[in-house]
Short mmCIF file of the C-alpha atoms (twelve columns), coordinates in Angstrom:
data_MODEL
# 
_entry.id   MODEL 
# 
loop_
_atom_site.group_PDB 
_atom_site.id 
_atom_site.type_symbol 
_atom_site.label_atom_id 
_atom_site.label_alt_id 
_atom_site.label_comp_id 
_atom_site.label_asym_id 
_atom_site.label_seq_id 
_atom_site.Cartn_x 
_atom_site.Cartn_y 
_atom_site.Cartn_z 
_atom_site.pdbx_PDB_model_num 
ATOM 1  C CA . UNK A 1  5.943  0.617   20.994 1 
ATOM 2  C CA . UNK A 2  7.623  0.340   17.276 1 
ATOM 3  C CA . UNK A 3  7.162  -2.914  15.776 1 
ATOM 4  C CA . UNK A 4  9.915  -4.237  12.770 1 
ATOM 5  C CA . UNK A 5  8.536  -4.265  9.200  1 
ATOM 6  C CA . UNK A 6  9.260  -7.691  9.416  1 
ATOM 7  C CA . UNK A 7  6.835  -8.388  11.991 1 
ATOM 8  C CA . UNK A 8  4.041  -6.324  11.102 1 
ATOM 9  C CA . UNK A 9  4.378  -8.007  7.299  1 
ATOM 10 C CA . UNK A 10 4.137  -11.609 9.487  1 
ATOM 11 C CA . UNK A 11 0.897  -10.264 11.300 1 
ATOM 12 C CA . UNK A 12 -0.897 -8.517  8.557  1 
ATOM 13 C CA . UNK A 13 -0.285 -11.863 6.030  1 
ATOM 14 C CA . UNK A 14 -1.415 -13.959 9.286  1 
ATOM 15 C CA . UNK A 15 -5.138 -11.597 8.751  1 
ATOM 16 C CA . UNK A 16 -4.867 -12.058 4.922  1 
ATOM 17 C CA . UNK A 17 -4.649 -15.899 5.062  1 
ATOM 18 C CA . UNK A 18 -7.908 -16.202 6.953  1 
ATOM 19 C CA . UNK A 19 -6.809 -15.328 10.643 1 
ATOM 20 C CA . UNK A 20 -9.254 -13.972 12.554 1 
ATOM 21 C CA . UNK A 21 -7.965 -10.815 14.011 1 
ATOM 22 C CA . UNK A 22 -8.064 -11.251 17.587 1 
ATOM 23 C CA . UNK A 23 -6.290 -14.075 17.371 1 
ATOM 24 C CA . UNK A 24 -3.423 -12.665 15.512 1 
ATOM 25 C CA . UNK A 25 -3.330 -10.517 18.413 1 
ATOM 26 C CA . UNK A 26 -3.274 -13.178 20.830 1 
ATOM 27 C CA . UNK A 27 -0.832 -15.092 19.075 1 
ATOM 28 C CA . UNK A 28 1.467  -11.944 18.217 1 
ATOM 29 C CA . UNK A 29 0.618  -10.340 21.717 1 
ATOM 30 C CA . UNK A 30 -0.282 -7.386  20.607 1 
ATOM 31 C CA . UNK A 31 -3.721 -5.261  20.315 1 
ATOM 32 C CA . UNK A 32 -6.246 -5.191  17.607 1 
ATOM 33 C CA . UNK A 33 -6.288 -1.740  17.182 1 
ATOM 34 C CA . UNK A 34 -3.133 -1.890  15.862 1 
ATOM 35 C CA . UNK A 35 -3.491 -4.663  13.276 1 
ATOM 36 C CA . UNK A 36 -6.823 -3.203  12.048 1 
ATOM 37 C CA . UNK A 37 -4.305 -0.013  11.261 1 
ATOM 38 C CA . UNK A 38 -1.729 -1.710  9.395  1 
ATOM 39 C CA . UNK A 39 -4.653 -3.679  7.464  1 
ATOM 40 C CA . UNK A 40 -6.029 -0.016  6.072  1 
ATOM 41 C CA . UNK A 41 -3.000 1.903   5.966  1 
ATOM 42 C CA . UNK A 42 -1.777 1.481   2.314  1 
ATOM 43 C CA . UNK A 43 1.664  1.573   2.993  1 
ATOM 44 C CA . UNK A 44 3.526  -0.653  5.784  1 
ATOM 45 C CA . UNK A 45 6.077  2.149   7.816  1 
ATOM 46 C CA . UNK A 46 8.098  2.728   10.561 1 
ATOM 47 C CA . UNK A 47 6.383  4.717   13.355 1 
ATOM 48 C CA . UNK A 48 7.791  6.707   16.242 1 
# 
């Protein structure tokens, strides 16, 4: 699934601020796997 830059911006600053990242997941409904990526990849992009 592609997620907007818009939303992925929302979920990594919800991490930066002190979230804990499973429950940015929970609250975004999406996996940790995939936050943990956007954390590390340097630049925020579109994907499939």
């Amino acid at each position: 699934m592609s997620y907007s830059l818009d939303f992925r911006q929302k979920v990594i600053n919800f991490a930066e601020n002190g979230g804990k990242i499973t429950k940015a997941a929970h609250t975004f409904g999406i996996g940790r796997a995939s936050i943990y990526r956007w954390l590390f990849r340097p630049n925020i992009e579109l994907t499939r």
